[in-house]
N, C-alpha and C positions, 0 to 999 in steps of 0.2 A: 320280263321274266319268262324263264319255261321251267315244264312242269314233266317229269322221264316217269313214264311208269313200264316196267323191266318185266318179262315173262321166259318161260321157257327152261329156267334149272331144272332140275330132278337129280334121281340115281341112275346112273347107267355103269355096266361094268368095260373095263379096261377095252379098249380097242371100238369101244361103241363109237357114238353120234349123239349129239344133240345141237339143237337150235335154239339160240337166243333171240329175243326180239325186246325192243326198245322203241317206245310210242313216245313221241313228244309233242308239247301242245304248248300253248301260249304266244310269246313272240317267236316263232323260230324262224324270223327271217332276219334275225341278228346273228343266228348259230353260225360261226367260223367253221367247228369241225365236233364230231363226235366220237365219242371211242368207248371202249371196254378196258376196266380196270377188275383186279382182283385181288382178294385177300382172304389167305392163307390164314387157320389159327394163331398165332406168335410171329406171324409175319405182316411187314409193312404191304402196303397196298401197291402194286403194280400195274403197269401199263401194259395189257394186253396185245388191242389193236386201236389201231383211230384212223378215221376217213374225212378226208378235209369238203372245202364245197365245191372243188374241182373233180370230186371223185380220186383223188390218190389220196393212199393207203401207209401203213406205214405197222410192223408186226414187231412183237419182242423176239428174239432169237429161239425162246425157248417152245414157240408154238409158229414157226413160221412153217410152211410147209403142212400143216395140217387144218389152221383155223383160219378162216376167209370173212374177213367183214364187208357188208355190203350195206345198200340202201334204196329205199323205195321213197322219192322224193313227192310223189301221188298220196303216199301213205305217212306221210311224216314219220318214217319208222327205217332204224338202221337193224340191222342183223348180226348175230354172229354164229355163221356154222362151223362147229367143233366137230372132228372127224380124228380118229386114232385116238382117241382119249386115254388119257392116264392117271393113274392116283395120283402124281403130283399135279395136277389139273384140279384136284378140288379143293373150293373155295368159294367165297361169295364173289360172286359178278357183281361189279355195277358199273348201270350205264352214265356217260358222262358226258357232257357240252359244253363245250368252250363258246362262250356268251357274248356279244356288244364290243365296243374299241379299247378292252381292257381286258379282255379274254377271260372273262370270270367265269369260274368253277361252278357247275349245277350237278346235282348226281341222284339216280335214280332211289331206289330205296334198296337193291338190291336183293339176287335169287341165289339160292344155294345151288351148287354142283355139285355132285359126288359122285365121286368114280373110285367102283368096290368093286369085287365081287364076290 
């Protein structure tokens, strides 16, 4: 099993910055790939970004170009830096790991974003 504990949301106004970070622990030499999901009040949960264990990437259309996810395989910890942020940009993040030879679902507990001003 593994175990995401998520950092990094806050307030930030339009056109800011912030960085995420995603700590994982447990078995994570089973993890496939990891990624950032989000969700919107009244909205379903979306696929942000995710990064496999080859190091490729793979982004939603609507934040390509501005959010970069990364990884510190020393730190068992993935990243997500947001850059041009927008009000449609907040939401809760949460981190996620595709698990073992069935690709099972683990997810952090998730951080709020918000982007006001």
């Amino acid at each position: 099993q593994v175990q995401l504990v998520e950092s990094g949301g806050g307030l930030v106004q339009p056109g800011g910055s912030l960085r995420l970070s995603c700590a994982a622990s447990g078995s994570i030499f089973r993890i496939n790939a990891m990624g950032w999901y989000r969700q919107a009040p009244g909205k379903k949960r979306e696929l942000v970004a995710v990064i496999n264990t080859g190091g490729g990437s793979n982004y939603a259309d609507s934040v390509k170009g501005r959010f970069t996810i990364s990884r510190d395989n020393a730190k068992n910890t993935v990243y997500l830096q947001m850059n041009s942020l927008k009000p449609e940009d907040t939401a809760v993040y949460y981190c996620n790991a595709k698990w073992g030879a069935l690709w099972r679902d683990y997810w952090g507990q998730g951080t709020q974003v918000t982007v006001s001003s």
